[in-house]
N, C-alpha and C positions, 0 to 999 in steps of 0.2 A: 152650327156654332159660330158662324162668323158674320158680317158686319148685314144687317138687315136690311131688306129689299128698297125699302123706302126710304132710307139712311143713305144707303148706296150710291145711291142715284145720284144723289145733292154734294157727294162727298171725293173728294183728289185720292188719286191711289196712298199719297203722304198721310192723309185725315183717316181713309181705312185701318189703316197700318197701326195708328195711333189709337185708335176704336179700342183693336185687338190688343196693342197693346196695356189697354188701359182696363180691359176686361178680364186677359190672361198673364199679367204681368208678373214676370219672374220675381219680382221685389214683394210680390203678396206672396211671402213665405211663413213655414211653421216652422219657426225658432226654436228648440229644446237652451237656445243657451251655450257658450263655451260647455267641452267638456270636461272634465278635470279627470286624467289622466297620468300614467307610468311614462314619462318621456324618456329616449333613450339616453344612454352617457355612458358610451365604452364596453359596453355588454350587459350595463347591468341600468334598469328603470329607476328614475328619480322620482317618486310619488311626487303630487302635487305641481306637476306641470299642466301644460294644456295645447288643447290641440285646438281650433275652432273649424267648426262646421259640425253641428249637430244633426237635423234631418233634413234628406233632402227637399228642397223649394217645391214647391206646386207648379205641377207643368202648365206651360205658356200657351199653347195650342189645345186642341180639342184631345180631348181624352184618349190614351192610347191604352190597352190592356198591356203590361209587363209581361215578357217574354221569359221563356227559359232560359234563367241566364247562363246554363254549363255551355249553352249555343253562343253566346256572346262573348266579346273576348275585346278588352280594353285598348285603346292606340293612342296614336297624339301624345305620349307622354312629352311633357316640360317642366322644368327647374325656375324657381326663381328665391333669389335669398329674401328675408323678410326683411327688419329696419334695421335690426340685427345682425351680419352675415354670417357671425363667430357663433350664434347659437339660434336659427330660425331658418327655416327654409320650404318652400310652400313646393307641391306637387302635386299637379296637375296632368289631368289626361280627359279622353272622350272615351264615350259609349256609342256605339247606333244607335239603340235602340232606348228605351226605357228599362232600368234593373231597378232592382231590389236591391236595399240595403249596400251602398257601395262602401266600401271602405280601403286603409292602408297598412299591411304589416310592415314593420321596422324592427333592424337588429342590428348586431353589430359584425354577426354573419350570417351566413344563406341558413344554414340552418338552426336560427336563433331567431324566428319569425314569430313568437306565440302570442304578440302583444298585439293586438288589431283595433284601429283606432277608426271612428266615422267619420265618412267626406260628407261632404254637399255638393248637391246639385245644382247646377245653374242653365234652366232649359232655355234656349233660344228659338222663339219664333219666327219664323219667314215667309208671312203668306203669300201664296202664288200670284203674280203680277207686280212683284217688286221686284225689276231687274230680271235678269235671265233666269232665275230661281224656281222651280216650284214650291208648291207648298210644301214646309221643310222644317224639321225640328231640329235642333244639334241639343246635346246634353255633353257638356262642360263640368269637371268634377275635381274637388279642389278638397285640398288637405294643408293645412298649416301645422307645421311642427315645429314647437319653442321647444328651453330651456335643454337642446344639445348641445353638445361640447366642441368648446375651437377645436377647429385644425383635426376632426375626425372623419374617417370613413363609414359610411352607414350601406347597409343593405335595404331596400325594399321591394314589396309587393304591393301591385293597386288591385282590388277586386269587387266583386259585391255577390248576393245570393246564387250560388249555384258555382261560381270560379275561382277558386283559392288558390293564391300565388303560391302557399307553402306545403299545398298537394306533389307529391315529388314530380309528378310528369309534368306540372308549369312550372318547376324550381327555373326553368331557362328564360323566363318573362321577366324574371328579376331585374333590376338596374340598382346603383349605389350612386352616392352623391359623398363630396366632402363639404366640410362648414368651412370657413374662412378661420383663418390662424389667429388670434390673441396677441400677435408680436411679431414686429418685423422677421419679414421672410423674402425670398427669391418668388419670384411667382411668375406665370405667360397668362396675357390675356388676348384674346381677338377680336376683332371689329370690323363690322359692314354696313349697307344700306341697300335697300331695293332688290333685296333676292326675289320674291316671288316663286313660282311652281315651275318648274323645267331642269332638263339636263344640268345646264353650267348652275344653278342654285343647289344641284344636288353631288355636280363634281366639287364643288367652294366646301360643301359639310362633312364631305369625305377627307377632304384637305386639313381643316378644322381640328376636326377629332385626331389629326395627327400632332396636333402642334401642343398637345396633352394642357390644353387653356383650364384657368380656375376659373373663367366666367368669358361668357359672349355678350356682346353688345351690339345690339342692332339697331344702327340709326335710322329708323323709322321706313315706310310704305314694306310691307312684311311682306303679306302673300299676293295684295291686287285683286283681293276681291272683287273690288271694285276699279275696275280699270281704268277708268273714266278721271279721278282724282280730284273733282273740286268741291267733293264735300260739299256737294247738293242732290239734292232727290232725283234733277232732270241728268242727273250720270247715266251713264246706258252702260251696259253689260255689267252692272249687277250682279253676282252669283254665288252667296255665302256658305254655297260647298266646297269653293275652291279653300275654304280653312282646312275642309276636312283633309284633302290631298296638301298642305302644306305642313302641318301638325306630322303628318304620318313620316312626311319627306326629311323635315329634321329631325325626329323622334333620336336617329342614332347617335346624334349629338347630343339633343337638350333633354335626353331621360339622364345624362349625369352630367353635364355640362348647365349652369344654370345661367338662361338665354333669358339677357338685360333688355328690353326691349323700350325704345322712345317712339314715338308716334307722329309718321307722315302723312300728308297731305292723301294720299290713298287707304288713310287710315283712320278717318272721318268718313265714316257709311252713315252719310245723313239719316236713312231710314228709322236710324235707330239714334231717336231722341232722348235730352234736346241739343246734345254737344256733336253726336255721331259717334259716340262711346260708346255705344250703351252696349256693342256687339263687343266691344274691348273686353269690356268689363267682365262680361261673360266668357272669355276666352283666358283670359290673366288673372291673378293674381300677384298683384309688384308692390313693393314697400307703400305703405299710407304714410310715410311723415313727409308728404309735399304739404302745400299750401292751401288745397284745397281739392282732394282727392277725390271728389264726385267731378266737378269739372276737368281737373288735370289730372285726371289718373296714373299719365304716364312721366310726371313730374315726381322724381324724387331721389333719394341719395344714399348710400352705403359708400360704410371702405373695407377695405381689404387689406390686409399687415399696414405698408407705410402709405397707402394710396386712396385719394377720397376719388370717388366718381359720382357724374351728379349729370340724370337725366332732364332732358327740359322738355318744353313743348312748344317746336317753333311756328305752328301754326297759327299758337296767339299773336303773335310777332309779324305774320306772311303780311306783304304788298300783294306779293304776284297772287295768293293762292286765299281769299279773304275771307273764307267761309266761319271759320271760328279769328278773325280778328279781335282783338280786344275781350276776349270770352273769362280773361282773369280779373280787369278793370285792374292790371296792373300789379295783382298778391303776389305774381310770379318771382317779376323782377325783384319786389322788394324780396322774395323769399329768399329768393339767389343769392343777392347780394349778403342776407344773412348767414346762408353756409359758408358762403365763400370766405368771409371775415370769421368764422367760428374756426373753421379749418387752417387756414393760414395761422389762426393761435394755437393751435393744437400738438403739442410737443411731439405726438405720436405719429402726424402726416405730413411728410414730406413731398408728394404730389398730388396735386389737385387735374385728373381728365374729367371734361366737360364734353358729350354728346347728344346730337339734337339733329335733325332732320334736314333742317334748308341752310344753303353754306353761306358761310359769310364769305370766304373767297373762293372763287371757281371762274375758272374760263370756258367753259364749255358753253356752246352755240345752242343747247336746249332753254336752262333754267338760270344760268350764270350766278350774279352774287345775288343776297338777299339784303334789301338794304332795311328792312326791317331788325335785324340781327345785329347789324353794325349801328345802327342807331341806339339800341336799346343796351344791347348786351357785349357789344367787342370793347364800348368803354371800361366795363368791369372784370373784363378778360386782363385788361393791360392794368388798372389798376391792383387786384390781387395777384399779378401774375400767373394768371392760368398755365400750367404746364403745355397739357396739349387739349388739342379743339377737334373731335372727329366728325364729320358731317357727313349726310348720303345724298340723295335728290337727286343730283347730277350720276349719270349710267357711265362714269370712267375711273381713275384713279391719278388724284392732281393734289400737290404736296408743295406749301408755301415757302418763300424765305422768312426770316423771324422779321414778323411786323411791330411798328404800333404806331398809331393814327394814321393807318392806312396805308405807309410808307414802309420799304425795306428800310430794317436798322442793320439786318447784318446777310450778306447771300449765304447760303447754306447748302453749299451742291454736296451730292452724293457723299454719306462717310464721315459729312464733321459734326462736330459739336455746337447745341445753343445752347444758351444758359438765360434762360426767363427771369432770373432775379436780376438781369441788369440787363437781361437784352431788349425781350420782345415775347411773341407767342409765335410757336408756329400753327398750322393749320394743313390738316387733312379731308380731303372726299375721297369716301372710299366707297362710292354709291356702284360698285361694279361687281354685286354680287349674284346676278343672275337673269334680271331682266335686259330686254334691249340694249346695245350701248347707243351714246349720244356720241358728240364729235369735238371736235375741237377747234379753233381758228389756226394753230399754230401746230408745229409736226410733231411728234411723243419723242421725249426726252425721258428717256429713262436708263438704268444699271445696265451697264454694256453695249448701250446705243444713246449716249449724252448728243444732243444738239440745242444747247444754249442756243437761246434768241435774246437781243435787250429788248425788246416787249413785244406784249400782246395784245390783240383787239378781243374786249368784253364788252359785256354790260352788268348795269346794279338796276335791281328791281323796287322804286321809290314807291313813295304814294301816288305820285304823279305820273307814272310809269316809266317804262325803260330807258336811263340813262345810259348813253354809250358812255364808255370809258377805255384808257391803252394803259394796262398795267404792266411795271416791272417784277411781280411777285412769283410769277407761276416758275415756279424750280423744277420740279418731274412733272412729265405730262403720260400717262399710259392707255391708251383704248382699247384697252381687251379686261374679262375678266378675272378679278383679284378680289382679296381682302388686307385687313392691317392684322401684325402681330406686334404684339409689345411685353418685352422681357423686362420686371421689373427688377431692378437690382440695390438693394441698403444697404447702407455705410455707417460703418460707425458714427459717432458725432464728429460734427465738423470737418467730415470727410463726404467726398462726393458724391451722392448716391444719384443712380442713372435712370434713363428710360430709354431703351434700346428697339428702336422702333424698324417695323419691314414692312414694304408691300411685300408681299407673294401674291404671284400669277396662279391663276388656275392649273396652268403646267406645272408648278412647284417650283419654277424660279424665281428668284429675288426680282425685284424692278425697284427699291429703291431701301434704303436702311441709312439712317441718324439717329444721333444721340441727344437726347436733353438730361441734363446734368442742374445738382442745386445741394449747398452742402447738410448734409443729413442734421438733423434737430437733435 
């Protein structure tokens, strides 16, 4: 069943790859259609909802007989809110194997499961000799659930033929998820980049789940599949199992936590044409109202009570990293700019967080700034006033003073307040969530150990390539790992409403907390 002998010969491991999947490809599916379904609302089914994912797709690889599924037993669960947060929410998990009939029970408690709604399947192939991999199927299984209620708590079960969540001896497989509130609320949310598969990505999730978040955001290179990072085929170590081991790894978080994900330069697995999505895709399900959601899948935006956030994709953007340069011709930015001005009119959002992968400022002696980002996109930061800008790429934790056009407008050590409508933006990397760390030029300045410098040695990564540069921006500097927490807080009108921001260390201490402030709509 795979690429023939005579074919072979003449043909790149990439043109194989491409063969197979042009013969076994997951998008040649049997559609039945939306379903129209009982959606939940509070304990009781709203007819005439819908759920999408009708039968599962045709698998991608050679033929496998389905297995008993009381022997199999579903992992990988993850969250993600739809375009909707207040009433949409997709859930996602893996199989080993091939099942029968997968599906989702929902309720509004454990024992209130009777409704069972069908997923889809989304199989991934990986034939043998692409990268460290053997020949390899993953099956990806995806449930969208509309027309739920803000601001509620839901119970569910994922299953398919033979393993039912609401058998009483799986009632413990269970997870719940809440929708996003209708109206201003208090809320914590978290943020990272570059976790990958190991220890300190697995002590960061544990930390996580304490900080009781209504969504995670993760700025882009996730698991490192592909370790190599330049989103091209000639990447070496390859090996689209390690999803499987990172799925599992955050499972205790992102089965009720719904984990935002934007997409890094290690997150373009060329193999899978023609963007290096194709393995995304299969893995996610993230809001469709970006700009162009086959190419930028991981471009797109929800809010939450008083708060819009809005994923990008900086790879269209990347100097240093060019494999998908230019891959939007540009829909991106105009797209941006269209939220951003929609939002900013919006009586109901008071701030605007923007996260994306490659940092517009960082000092670190790895990846430094991107100057693709500052040419395109830090113009429209300062024009709408972006509240705050969180970036990963960079393997430490380094926190700006309130810039704009490149310059401090105001220093901002440990503790005080910016105010974006008259100041500036500030800017976060918080790329220190589990892989490698990188270094620094200048010594860590952080909560309990301040050692201000008046500047630092960097560089910006141009079209022309790396430009040195000595900036005065870099305010904390921390080389170990961490992540961000951000409490948001609303105010009445025309009262101050906050954004109360932390590093946390993997230890559990603070290394750095300010405030941005802007007065409530």
């Amino acid at each position: 069943m795979g690429v023939p002998e005579e074919l072979a010969e003449r043909m790149s491991m990439a043109e194989q790859h491409e063969y197979l999947r042009a013969k076994f490809s997951r998008r040649n599916v049997m559609r039945g259609g939306a379903v129209t379904i009982g959606a939940v609302a509070g304990g009781a089914f709203v007819p005439g909802a819908v759920a999408q994912a009708a039968v599962p797709t045709q698998r991608s690889a050679p033929a496998t007989e389905t297995v008993d599924g009381s022997l199999v037993s579903p992992f990988g669960r993850h969250l993600a809110f739809g375009t909707d947060a207040s009433t949409e929410m997709t859930v996602s998990w893996q199989v080993p194997l091939p099942v029968k009939k997968p599906f989702i029970r929902i309720g509004a408690h454990p024992w209130d499961l009777s409704r069972k709604i069908e997923a889809e399947v989304r199989s991934l192939y990986t034939p043998a000799g692409v990268g460290a991999s053997a020949d390899h199927t993953q099956y990806y299984v995806h449930a969208k659930l509309t027309h739920l209620r803000p601001g509620k708590t839901y119970y569910y079960g994922v299953g398919h033929q033979g393993f039912d969540p609401a058998e009483p001896h799986l009632l413990g497989t269970l997870g719940t998820f809440t929708t996003a509130p209708d109206r201003k609320k208090s809320f914590t949310f978290t943020a990272f980049g570059d976790e990958g598969v190991g220890y300190h990505g697995l002590a960061n999730d544990s930390l996580l789940l304490a900080q009781n978040p209504a969504f995670h955001l993760h700025a882009g290179d996730i698991a490192y599949a592909d370790p190599s990072g330049g989103g091209v085929t000639s990447d070496t170590g390859f090996d689209s199992r390690i999803w499987d081991q990172f799925l599992a790894q955050t499972e205790s978080v992102a089965k009720s936590v719904p984990w935002m994900p934007a997409y890094g330069n290690h997150d373009m697995e060329a193999w899978y044409s023609p963007n290096g999505y194709g393995g995304e895709e299969a893995r996610w399900t993230l809001p469709d109202n970006g700009p162009d959601p086959k190419n930028l899948p991981s471009v797109y935006s929800f809010t939450y009570g008083n708060t819009a956030v809005i994923s990008l994709d900086a790879n269209d953007i990347s100097f240093e990293i060019p494999a998908n340069l230019g891959i939007s011709g540009g829909t991106q930015t105009k797209w941006f700019e269209k939220q951003l001005k929609k939002y900013r009119a919006s009586k109901d959002i008071d701030f605007i967080v923007v996260f994306f992968h490659h940092c517009a400022y960082c000092t670190s002696t790895a990846h430094s700034s991107e100057g693709g980002v500052r040419q395109e996109w830090v113009p429209l930061f300062e024009k709408y006033t972006v509240d705050l800008v969180i970036n990963g790429h960079n393997h430490q934790y380094e926190r700006t003073d309130v810039l704009k056009g490149d310059k401090v407008v105001k220093k901002l050590p440990i503790g005080e307040t910016a105010y974006p409508e008259t100041e500036g933006v500030v800017y976060v990397t918080a790329g220190a969530a589990g892989r490698s760390l990188y270094a620094f030029s200048a010594p860590d300045s952080y909560e309990g150990h301040v050692k201000d410098v008046e500047s630092v040695a960097a560089f910006v990564n141009t079209k022309s390539g790396k430009v040195n540069e000595t900036v005065t921006w870099s305010r904390v500097r921390y080389l170990n790992y961490s992540f961000l927490r951000v409490d948001v807080e609303p105010a009445a009108r025309g009262h101050l409403a906050k954004l109360k921001v932390s590093g946390i260390a993997e230890t559990g201490d603070r290394i750095d907390h300010f405030t941005i402030a802007r007065k409530a709509k």
